[in-house]
DRENVOVO-15913 format. One record per residue: residue number from 1; x, y, z of N, C-alpha, C, O in turn. Coordinates in steps of 0.2 Angstrom, whole numbers, plus 5000, padded with zeros to 4 digits. Layout:
# residues N
{n NUM&n_east X&n_north Y&n_up Z&ca_east X&ca_north Y&ca_up Z&c_east X&c_north Y&c_up Z&o_east X&o_north Y&o_up Z} $
...
END
This chain:
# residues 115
{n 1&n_east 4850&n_north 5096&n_up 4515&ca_east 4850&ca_north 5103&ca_up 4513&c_east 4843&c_north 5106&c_up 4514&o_east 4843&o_north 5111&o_up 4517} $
{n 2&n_east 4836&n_north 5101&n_up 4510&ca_east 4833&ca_north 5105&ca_up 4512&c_east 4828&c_north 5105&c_up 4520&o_east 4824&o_north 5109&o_up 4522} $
{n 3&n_east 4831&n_north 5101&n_up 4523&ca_east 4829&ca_north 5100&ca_up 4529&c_east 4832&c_north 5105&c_up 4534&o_east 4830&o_north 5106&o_up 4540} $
{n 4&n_east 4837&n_north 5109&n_up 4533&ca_east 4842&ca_north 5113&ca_up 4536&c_east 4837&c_north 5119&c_up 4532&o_east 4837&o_north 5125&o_up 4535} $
{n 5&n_east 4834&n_north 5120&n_up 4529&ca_east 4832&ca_north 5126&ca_up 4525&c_east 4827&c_north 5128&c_up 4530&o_east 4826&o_north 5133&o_up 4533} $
{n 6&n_east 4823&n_north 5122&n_up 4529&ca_east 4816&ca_north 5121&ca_up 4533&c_east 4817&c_north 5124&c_up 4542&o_east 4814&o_north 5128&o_up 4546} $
{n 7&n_east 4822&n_north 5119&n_up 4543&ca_east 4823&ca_north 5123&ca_up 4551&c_east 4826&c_north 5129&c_up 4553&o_east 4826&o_north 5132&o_up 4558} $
{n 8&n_east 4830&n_north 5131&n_up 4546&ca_east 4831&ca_north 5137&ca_up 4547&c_east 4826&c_north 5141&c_up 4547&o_east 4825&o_north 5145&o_up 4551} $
{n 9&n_east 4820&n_north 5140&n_up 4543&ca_east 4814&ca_north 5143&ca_up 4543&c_east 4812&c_north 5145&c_up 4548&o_east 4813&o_north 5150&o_up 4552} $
{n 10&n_east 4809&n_north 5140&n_up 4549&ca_east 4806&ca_north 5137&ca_up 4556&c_east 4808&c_north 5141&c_up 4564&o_east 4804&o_north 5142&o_up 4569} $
{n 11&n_east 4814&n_north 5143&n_up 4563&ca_east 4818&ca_north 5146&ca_up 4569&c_east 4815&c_north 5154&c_up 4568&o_east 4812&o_north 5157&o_up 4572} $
{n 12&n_east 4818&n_north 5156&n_up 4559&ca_east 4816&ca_north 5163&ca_up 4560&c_east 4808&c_north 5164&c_up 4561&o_east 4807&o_north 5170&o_up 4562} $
{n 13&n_east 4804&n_north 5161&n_up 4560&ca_east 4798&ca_north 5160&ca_up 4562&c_east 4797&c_north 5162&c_up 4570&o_east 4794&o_north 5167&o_up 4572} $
{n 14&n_east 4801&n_north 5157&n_up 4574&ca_east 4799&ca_north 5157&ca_up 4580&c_east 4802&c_north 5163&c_up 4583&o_east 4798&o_north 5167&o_up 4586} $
{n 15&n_east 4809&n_north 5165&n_up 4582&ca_east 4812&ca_north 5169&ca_up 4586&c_east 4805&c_north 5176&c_up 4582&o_east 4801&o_north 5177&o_up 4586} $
{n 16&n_east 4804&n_north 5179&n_up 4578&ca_east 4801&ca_north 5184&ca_up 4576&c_east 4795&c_north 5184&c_up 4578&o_east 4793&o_north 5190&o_up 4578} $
{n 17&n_east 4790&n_north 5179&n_up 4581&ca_east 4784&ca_north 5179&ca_up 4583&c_east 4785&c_north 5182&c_up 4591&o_east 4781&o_north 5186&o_up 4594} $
{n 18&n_east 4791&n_north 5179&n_up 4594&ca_east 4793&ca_north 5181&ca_up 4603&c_east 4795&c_north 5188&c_up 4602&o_east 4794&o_north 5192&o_up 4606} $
{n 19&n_east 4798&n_north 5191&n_up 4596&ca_east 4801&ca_north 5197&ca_up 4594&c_east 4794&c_north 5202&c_up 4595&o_east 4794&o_north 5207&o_up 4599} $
{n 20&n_east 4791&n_north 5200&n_up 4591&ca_east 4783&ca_north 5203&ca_up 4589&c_east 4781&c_north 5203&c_up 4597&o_east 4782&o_north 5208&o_up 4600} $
{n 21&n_east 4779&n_north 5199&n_up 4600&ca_east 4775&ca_north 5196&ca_up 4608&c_east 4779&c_north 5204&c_up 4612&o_east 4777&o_north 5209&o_up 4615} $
{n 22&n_east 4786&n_north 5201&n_up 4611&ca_east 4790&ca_north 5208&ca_up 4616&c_east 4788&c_north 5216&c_up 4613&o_east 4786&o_north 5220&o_up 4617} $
{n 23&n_east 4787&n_north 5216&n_up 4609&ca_east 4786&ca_north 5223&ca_up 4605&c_east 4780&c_north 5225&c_up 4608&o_east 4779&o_north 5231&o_up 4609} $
{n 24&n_east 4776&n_north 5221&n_up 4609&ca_east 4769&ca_north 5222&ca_up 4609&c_east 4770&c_north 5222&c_up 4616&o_east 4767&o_north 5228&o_up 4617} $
{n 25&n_east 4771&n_north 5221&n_up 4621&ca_east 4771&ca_north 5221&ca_up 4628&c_east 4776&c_north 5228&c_up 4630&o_east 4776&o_north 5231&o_up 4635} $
{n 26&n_east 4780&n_north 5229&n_up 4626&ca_east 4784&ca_north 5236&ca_up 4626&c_east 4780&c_north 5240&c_up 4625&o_east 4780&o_north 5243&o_up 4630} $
{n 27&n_east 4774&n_north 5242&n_up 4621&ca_east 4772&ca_north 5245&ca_up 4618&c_east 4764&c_north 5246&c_up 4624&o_east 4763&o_north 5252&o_up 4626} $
{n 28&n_east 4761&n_north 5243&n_up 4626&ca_east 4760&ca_north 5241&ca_up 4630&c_east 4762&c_north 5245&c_up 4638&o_east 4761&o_north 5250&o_up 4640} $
{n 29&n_east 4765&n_north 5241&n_up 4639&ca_east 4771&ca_north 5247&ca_up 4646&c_east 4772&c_north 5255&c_up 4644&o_east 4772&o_north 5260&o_up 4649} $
{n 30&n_east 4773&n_north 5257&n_up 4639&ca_east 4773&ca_north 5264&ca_up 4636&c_east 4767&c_north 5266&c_up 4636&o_east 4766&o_north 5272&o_up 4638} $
{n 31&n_east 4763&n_north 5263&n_up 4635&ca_east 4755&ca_north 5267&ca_up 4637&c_east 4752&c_north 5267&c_up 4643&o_east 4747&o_north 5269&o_up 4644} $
{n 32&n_east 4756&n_north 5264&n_up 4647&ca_east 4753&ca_north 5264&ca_up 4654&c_east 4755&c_north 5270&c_up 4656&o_east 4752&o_north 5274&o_up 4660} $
{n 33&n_east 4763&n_north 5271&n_up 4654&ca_east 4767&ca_north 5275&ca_up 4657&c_east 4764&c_north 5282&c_up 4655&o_east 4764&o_north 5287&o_up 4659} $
{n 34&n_east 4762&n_north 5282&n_up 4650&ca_east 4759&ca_north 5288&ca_up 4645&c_east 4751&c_north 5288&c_up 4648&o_east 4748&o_north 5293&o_up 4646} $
{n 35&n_east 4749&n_north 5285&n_up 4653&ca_east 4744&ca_north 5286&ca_up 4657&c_east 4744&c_north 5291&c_up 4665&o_east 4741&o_north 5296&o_up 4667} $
{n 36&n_east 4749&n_north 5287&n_up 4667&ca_east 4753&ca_north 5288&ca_up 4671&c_east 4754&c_north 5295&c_up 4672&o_east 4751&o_north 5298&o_up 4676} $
{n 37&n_east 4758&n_north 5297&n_up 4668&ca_east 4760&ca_north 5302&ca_up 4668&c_east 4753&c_north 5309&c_up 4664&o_east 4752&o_north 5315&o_up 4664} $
{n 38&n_east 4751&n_north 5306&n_up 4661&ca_east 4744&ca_north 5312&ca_up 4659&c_east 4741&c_north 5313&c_up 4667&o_east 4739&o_north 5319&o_up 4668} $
{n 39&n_east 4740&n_north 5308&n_up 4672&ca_east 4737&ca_north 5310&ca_up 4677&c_east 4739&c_north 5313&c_up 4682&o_east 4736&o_north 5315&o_up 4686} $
{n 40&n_east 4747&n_north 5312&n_up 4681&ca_east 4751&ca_north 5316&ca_up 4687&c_east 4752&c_north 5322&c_up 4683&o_east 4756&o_north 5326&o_up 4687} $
{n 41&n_east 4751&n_north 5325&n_up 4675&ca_east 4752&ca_north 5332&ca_up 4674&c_east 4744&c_north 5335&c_up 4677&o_east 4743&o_north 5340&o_up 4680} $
{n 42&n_east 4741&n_north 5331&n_up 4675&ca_east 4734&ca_north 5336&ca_up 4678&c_east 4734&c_north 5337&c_up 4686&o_east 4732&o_north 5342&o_up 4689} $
{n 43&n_east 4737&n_north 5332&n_up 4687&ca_east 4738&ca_north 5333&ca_up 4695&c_east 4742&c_north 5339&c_up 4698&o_east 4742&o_north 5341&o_up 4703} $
{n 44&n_east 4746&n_north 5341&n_up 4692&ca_east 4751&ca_north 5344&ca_up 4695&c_east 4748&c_north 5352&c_up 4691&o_east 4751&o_north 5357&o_up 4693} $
{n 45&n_east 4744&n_north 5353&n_up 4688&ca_east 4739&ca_north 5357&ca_up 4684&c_east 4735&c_north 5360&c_up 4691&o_east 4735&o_north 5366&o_up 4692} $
{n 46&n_east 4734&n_north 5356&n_up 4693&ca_east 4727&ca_north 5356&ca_up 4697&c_east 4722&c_north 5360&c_up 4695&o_east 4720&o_north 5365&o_up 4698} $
{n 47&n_east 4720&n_north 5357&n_up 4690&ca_east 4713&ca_north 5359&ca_up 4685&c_east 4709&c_north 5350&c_up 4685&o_east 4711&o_north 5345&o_up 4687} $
{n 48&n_east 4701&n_north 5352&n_up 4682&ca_east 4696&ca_north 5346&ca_up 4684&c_east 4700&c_north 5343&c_up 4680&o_east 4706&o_north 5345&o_up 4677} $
{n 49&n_east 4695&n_north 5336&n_up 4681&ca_east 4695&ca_north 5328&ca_up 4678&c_east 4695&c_north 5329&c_up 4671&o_east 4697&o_north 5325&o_up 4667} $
{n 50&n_east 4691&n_north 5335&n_up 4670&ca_east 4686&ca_north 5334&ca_up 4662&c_east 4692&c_north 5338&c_up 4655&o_east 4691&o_north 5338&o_up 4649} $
{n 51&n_east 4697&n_north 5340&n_up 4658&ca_east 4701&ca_north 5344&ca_up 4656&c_east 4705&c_north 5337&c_up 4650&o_east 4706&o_north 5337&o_up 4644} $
{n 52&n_east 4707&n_north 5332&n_up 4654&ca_east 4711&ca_north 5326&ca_up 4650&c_east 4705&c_north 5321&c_up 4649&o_east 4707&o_north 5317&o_up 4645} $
{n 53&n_east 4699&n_north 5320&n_up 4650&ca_east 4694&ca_north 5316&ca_up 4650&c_east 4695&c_north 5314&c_up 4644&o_east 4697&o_north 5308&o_up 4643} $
{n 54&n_east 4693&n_north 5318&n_up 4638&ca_east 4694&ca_north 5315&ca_up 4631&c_east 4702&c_north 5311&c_up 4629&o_east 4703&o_north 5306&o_up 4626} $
{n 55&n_east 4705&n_north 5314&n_up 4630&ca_east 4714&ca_north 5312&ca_up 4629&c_east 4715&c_north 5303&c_up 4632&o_east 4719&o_north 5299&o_up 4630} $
{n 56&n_east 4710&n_north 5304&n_up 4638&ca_east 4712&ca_north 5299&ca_up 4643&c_east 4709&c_north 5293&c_up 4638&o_east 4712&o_north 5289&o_up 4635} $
{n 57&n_east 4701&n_north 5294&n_up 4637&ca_east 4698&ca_north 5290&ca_up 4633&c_east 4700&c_north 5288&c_up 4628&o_east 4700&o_north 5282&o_up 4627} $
{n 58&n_east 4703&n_north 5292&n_up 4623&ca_east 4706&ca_north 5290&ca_up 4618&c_east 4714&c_north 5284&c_up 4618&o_east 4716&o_north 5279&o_up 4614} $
{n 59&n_east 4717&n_north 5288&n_up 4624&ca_east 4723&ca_north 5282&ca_up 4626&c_east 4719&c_north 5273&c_up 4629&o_east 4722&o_north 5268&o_up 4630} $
{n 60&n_east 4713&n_north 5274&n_up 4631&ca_east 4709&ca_north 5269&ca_up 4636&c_east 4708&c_north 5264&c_up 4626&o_east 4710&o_north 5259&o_up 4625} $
{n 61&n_east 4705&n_north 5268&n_up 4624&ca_east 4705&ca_north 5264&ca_up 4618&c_east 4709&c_north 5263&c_up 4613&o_east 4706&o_north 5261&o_up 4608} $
{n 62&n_east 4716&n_north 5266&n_up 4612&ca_east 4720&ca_north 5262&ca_up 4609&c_east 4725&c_north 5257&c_up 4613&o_east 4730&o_north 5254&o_up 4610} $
{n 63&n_east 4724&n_north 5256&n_up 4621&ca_east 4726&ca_north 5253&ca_up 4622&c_east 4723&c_north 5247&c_up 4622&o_east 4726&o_north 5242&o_up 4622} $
{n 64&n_east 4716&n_north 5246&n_up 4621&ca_east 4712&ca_north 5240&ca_up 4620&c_east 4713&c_north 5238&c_up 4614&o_east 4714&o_north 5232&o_up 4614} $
{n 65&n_east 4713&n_north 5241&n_up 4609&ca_east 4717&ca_north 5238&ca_up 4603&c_east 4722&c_north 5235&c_up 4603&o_east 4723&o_north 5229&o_up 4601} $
{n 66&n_east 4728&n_north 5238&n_up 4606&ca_east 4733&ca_north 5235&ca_up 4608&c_east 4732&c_north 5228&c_up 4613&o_east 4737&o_north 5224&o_up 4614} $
{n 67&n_east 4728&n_north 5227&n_up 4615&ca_east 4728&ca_north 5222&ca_up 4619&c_east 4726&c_north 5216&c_up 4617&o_east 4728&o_north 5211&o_up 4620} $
{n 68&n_east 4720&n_north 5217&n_up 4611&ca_east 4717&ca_north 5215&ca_up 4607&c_east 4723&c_north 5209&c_up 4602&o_east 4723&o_north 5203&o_up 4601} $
{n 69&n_east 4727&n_north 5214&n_up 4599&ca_east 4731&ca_north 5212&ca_up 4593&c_east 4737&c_north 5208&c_up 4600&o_east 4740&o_north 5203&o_up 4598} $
{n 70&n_east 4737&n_north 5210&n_up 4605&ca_east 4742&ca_north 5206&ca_up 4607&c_east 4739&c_north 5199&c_up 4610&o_east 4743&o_north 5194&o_up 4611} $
{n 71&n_east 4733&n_north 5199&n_up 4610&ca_east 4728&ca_north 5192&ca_up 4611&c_east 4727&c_north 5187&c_up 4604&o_east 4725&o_north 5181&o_up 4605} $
{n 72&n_east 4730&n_north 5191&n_up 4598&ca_east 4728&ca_north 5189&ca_up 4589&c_east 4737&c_north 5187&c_up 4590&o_east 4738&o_north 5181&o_up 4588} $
{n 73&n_east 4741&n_north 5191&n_up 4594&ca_east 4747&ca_north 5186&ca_up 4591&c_east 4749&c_north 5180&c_up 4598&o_east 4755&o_north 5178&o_up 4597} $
{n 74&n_east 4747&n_north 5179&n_up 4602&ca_east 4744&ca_north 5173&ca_up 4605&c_east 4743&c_north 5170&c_up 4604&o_east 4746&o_north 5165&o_up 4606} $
{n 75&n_east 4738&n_north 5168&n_up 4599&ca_east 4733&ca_north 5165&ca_up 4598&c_east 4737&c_north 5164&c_up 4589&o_east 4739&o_north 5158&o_up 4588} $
{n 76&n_east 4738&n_north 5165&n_up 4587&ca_east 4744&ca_north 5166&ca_up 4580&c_east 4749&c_north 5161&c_up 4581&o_east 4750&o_north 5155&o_up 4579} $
{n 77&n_east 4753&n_north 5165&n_up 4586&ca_east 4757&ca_north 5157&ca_up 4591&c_east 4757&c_north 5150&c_up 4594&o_east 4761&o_north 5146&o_up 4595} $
{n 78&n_east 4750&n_north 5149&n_up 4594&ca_east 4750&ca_north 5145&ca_up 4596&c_east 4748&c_north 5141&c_up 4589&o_east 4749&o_north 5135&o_up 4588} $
{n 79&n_east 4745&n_north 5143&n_up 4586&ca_east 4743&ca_north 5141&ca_up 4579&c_east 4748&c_north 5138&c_up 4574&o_east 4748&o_north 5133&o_up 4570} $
{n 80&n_east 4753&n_north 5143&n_up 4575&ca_east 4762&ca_north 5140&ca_up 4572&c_east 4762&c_north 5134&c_up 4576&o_east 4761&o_north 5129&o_up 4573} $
{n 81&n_east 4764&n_north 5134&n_up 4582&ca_east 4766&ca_north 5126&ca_up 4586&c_east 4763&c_north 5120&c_up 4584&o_east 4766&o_north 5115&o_up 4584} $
{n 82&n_east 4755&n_north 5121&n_up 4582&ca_east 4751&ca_north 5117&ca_up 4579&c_east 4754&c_north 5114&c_up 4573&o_east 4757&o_north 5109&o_up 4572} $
{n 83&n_east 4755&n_north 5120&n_up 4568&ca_east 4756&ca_north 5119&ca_up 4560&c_east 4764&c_north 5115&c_up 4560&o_east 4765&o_north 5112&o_up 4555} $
{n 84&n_east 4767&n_north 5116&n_up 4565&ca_east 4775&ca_north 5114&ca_up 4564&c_east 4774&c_north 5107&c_up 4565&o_east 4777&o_north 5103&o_up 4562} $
{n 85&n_east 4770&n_north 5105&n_up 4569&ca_east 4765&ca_north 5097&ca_up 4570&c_east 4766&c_north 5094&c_up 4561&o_east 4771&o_north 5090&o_up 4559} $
{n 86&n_east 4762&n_north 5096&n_up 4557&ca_east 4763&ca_north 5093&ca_up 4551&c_east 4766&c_north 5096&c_up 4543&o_east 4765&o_north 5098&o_up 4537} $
{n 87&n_east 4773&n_north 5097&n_up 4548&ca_east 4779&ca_north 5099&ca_up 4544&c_east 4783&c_north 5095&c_up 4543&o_east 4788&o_north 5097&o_up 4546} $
{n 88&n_east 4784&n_north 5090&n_up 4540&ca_east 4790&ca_north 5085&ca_up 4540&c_east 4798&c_north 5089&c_up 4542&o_east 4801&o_north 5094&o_up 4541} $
{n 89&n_east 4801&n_north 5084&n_up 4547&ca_east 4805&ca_north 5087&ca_up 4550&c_east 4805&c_north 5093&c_up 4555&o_east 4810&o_north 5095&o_up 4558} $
{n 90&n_east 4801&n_north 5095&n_up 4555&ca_east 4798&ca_north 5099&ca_up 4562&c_east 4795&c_north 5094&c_up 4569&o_east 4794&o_north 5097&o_up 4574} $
{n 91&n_east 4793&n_north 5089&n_up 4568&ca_east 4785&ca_north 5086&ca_up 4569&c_east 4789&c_north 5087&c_up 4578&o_east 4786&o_north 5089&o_up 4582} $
{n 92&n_east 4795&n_north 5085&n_up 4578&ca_east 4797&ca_north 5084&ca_up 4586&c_east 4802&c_north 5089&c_up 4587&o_east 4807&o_north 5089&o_up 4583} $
{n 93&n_east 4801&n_north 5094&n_up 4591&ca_east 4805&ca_north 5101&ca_up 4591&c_east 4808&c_north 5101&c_up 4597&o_east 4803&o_north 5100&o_up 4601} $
{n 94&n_east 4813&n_north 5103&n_up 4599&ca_east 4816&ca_north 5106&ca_up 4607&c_east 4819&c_north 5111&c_up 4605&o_east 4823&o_north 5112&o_up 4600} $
{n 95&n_east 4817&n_north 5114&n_up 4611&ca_east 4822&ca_north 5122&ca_up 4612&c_east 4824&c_north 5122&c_up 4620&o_east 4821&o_north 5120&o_up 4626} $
{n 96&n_east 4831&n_north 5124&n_up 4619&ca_east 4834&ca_north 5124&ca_up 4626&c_east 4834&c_north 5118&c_up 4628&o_east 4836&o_north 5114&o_up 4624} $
{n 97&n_east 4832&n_north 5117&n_up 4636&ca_east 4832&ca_north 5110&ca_up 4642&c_east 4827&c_north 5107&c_up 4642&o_east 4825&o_north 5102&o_up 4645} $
{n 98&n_east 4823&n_north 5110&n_up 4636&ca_east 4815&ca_north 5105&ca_up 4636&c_east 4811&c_north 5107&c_up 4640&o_east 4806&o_north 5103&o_up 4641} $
{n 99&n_east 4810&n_north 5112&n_up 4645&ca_east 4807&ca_north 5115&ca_up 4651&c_east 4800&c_north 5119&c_up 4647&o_east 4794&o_north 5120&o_up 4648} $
{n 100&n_east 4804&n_north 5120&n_up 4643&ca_east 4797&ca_north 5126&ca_up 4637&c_east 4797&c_north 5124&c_up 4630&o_east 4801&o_north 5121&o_up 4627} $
{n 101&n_east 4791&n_north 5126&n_up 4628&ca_east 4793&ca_north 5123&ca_up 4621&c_east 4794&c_north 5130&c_up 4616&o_east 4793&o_north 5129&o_up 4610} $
{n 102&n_east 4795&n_north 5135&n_up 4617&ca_east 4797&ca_north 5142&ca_up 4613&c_east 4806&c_north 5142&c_up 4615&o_east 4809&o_north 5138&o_up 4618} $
{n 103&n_east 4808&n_north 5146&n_up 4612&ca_east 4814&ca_north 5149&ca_up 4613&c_east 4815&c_north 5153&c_up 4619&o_east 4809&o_north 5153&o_up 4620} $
{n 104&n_east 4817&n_north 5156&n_up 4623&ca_east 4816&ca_north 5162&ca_up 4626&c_east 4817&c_north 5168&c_up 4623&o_east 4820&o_north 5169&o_up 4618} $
{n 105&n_east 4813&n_north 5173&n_up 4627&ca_east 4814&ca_north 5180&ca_up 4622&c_east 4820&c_north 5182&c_up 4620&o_east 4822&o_north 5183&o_up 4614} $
{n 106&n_east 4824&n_north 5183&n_up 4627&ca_east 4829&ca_north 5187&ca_up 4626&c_east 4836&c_north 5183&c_up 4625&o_east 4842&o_north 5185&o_up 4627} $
{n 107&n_east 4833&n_north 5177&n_up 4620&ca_east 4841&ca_north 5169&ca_up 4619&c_east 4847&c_north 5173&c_up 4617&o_east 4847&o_north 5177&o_up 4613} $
{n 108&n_east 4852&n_north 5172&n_up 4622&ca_east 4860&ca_north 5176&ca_up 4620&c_east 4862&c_north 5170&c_up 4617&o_east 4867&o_north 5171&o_up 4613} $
{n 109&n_east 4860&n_north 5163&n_up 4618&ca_east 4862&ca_north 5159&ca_up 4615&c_east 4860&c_north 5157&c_up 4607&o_east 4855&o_north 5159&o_up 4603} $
{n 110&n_east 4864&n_north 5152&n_up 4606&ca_east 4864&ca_north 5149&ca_up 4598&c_east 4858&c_north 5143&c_up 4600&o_east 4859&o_north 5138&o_up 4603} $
{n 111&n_east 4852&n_north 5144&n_up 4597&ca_east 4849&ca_north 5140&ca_up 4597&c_east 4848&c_north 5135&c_up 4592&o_east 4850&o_north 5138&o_up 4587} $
{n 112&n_east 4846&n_north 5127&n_up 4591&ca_east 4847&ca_north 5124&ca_up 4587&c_east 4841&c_north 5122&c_up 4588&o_east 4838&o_north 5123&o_up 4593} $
{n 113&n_east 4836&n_north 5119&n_up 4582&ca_east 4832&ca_north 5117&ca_up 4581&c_east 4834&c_north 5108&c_up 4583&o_east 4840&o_north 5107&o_up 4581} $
{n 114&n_east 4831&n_north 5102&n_up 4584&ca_east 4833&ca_north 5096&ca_up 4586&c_east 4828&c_north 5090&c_up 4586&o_east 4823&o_north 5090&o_up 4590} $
{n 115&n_east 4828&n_north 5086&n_up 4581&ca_east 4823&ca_north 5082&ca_up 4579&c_east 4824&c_north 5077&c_up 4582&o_east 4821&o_north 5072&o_up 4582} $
END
């Protein structure tokens, strides 16, 4: 029983971290596009460079933040993989065909954790 607790754990763990990883890369893609598109309305303004210059810097450094925190949950990531190392009953983990050792993001299937 408690060993099913624990990889139940463990599971919601892993899928929520791939959860967070995707979010942030969503998040991510949206500001590119939110770049994108500030330089094709000026474009289409045809007014100077200096008109979005502040707006743009400010998108330029909140995407570094964002890039930042997505390098903190990498790095978070692999931290968990370490720690499930000295968790009794996690120590040998498979997911899927053993090709990877995470879940996949977008699992349609039922995964099971497997000692």
């Amino acid at each position: 029983m408690r060993k099913q607790m624990i990889e139940d754990a463990a599971y919601d763990v892993a899928t929520q971290v791939r959860a967070v990883e995707h979010s942030i890369d969503s998040v991510l893609t949206e500001m590119a596009e939110l770049q994108a598109r500030m330089m094709r309305a000026n474009s289409v303004a045809a007014v100077g460079p200096a008109v979005i210059h502040a707006a743009l810097e400010q998108l330029v450094a909140a995407t570094h933040t964002i890039v930042a925190s997505r390098g903190s949950i990498v790095t978070c990531h692999k931290a968990l993989a370490e720690a499930k190392l000295k968790v009794p009953g996690l120590r040998t983990v498979g997911w899927g065909n053993g090709d990877t050792e995470c879940p996949p993001p977008s699992s349609q299937f039922d995964l099971r954790i497997v000692a």
